[in-house]
N, C-alpha and C positions, 0 to 999 in steps of 0.2 A: 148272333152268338158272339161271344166276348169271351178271349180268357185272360182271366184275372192274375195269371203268375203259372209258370212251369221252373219245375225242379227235376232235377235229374236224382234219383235215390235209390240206395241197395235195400231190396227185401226183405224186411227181418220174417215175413210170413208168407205163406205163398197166397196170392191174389188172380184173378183173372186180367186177361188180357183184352180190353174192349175193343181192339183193332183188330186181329189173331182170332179170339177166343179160346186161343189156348192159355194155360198156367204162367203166369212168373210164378218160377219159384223163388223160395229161398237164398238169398245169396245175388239173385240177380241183379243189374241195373236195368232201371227200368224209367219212364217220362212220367207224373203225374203232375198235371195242368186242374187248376181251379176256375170254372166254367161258369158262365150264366145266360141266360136267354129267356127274356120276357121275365117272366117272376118265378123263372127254376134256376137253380144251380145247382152243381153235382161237381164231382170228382173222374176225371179223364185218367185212367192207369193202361200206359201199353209199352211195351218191349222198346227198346229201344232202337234195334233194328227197322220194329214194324214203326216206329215214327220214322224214321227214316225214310225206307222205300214211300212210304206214302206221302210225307215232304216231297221226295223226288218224282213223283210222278205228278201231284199237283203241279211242284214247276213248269214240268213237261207239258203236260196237257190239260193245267187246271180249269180253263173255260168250261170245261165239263163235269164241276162239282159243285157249283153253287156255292163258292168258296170256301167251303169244306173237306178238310184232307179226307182222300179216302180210304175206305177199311182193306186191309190189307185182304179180308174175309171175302173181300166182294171181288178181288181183283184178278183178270184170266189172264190168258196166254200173253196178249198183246200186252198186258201193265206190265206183266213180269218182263216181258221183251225189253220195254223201254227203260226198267230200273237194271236189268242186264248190260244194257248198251250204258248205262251212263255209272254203275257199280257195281261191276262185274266180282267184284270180292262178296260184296252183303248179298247180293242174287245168290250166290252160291251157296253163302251161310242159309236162304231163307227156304231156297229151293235148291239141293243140292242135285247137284247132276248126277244120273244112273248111269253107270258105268254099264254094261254090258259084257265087261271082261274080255279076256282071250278068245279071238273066234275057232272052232275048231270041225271047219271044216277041212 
């Protein structure tokens, strides 16, 4: 797989997120990478957060992607741990912490 150019760009529509699966919407920024492998090419559109943590965890422990960032969709406790430990800001933003409130016992 080969990408042929990434752009960073705001939303004028809302699009899905092929990292996520959830919506860009409108307004957002988001990564869109022009792609090809064997005799396909396509369009890569994901949040720009979700390129991130998944940058960061390839770095981390890319041996285990097949050199392929991976989907933020696919990613459990442990990937979240290790984009936690190294971007404690965007972990927060992607999985925010449940507060549990005042205990009232």
């Amino acid at each position: 797989m080969i990408c042929l150019g990434t752009t960073w760009q705001t939303a004028d529509k809302r699009h899905r997120c092929e990292n996520c699966g959830r919506f860009i919407e409108s307004g957002q920024t988001y990564v869109r990478q022009r792609m090809v492998d064997g005799g396909e090419a396509w369009v890569w559109k994901s949040h720009a957060d979700c390129q991130e943590a998944s940058q960061i965890l390839f770095d981390e422990v890319g041996a285990n992607f097949d050199d392929c960032l991976p989907l933020v969709s696919e990613m459990d406790s442990e990937d979240r741990d290790v984009i936690r430990r190294v971007n404690p800001a965007l972990a927060e933003r992607m999985w925010p912490t449940v507060s549990k409130g005042p205990s009232h016992d």
